[in-house]
C-alpha positions as CSV (number, residue, x, y, z in Angstrom):
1,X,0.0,0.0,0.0
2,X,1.3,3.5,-0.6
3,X,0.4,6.5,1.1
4,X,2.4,8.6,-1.3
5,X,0.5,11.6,-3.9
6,X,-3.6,11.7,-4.4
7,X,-5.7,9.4,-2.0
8,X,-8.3,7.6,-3.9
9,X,-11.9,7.4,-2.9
10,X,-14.4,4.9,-5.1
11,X,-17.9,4.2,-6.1
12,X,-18.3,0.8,-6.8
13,X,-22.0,-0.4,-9.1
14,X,-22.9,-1.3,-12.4
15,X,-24.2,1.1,-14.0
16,X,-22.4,4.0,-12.8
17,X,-22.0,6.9,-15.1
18,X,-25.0,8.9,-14.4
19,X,-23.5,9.0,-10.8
20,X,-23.2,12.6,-9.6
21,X,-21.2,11.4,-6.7
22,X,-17.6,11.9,-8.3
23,X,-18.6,15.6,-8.2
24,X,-20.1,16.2,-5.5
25,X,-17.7,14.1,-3.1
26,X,-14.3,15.3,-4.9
27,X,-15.3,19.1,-4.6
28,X,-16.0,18.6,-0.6
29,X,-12.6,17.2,-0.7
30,X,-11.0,19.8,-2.8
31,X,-12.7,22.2,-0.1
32,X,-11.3,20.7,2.8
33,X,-7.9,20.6,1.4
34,X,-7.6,16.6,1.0
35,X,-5.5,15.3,-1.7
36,X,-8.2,12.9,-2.9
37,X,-10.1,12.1,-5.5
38,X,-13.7,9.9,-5.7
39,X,-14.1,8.0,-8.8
40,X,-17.0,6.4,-10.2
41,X,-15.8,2.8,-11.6
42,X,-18.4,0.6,-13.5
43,X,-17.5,-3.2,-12.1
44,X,-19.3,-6.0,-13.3
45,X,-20.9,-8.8,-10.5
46,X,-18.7,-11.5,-12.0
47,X,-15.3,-8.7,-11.1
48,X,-16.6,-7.2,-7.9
49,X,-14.1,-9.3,-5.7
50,X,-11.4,-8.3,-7.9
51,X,-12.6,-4.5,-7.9
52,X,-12.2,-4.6,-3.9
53,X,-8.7,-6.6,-3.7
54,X,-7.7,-3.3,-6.2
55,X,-8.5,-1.0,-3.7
56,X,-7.1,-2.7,-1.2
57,X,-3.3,-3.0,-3.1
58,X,-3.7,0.6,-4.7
59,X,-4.3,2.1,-0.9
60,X,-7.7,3.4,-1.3
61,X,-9.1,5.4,1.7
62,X,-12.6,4.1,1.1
63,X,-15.3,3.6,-1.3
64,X,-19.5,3.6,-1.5
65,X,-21.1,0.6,-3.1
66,X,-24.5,0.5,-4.8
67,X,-26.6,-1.2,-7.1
68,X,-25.8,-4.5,-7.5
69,X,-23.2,-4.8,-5.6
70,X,-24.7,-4.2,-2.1
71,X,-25.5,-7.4,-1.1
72,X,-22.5,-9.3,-2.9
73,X,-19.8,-6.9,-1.3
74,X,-20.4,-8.9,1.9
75,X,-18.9,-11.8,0.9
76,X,-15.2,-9.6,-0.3
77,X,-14.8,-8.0,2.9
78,X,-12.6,-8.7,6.5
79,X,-15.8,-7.6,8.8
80,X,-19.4,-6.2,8.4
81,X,-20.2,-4.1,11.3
82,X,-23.6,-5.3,12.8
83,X,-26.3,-2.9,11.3
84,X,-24.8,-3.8,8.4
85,X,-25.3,-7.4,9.1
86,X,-28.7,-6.8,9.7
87,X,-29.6,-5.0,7.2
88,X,-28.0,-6.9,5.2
89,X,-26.4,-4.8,2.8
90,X,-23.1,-2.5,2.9
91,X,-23.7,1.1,1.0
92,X,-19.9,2.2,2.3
93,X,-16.5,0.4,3.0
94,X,-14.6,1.7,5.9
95,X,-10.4,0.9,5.9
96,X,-9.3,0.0,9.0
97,X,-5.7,-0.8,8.5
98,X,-5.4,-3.5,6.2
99,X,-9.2,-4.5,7.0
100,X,-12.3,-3.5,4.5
101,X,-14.9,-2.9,7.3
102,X,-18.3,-3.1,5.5
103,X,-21.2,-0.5,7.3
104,X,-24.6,0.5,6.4
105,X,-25.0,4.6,6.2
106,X,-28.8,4.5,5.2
107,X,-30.0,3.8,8.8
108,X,-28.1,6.8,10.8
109,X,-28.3,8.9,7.9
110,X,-32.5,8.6,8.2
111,X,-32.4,8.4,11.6
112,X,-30.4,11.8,12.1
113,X,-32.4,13.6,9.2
114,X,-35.5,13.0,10.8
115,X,-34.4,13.8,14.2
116,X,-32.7,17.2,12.6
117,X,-36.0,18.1,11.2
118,X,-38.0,18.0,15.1
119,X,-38.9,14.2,14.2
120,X,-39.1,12.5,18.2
121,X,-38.6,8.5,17.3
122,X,-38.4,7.2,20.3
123,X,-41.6,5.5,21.3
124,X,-43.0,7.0,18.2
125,X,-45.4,4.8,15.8
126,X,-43.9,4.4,12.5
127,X,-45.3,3.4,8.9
128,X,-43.0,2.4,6.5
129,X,-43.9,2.0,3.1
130,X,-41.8,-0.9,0.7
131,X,-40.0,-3.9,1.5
132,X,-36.3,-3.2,-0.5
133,X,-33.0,-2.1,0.6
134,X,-34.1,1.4,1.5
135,X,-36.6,-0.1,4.1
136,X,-34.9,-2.6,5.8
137,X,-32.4,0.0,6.2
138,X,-35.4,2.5,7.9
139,X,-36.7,-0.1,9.8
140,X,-33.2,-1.2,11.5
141,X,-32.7,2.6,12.0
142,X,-36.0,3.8,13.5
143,X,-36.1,0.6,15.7
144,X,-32.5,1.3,16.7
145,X,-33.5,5.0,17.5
146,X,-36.2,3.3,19.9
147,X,-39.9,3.7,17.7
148,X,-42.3,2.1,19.6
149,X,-44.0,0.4,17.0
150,X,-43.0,0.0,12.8
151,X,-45.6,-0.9,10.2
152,X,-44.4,-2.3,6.9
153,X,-46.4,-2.9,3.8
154,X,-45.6,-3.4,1.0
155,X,-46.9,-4.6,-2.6
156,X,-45.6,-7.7,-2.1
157,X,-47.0,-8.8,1.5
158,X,-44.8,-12.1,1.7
159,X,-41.6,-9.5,0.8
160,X,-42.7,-7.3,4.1
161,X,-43.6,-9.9,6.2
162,X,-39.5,-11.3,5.4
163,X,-38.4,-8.0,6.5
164,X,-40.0,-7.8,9.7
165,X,-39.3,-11.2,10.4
166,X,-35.8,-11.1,9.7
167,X,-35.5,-7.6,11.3
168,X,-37.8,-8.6,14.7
């Protein structure tokens, strides 16, 4: 691994170029001063484990993964941090040394917009609508931030009744 010259930052899917992300994350970083760039990289399923032993050998500081890869990442990485787990999807690789840590952002990043905007969760009563990746990721967040009760329904009721059971 080299430390040496500009950092490198990734986003990880398939598609990938209508991703805004390189923009918007390599200005914040130009902003702040870090010598970094985030670049968007199109990876195919059947190269994904590859994609992530590049990162690891060219030193990357992290990356964001997305669609299809969320799921599949798990299997490429040294840990999975527990809301992760449950959720059952990474959206973010953390480096830890050596280690790929995979973690969830969805959750916290719901819980903490909602709770910025006057939203009180705890004990609150909660309806969430859909049974995909962005739900399981509310659900494991509200009932984290303490929601007294969460709802899901979805269009496809045996879908929502796997989340909840797999979330309970």
């Amino acid at each position: 691994m080299t430390t040496a010259g500009t950092r490198l930052l990734a986003l990880l899917g398939h598609p990938v170029a209508h991703s805004r992300s390189p923009a918007i994350h390599t200005a914040a970083l130009e902003a702040m001063g870090v010598d970094a760039r985030y670049l968007a990289f199109a990876v195919t399923p059947d190269a994904l484990g590859h994609a992530v032993d590049g990162l690891r050998a060219m030193g990357a500081l992290g990356a964001n993964v997305t669609v299809p890869h969320k799921r599949a990442v798990m299997a490429h990485l040294d840990a999975i941090e527990p809301a992760a787990r449950a959720i059952g999807a990474v959206n973010t690789l953390v480096r830890e040394g050596e280690r790929w840590v995979g973690a969830n952002t969805d959750a916290p990043g719901l819980v903490r917009s909602l709770e910025e905007a006057g939203v009180t969760l705890d004990g609150a009563r909660v309806w969430v609508v859909g049974a995909g990746g962005a739900a399981r990721a509310a659900v494991a967040g509200l009932a984290e931030a303490g929601a007294g009760s969460i709802r899901v329904q979805a269009r496809r009721a045996a879908q929502a009744a796997e989340l909840v059971e797999d979330l309970a």
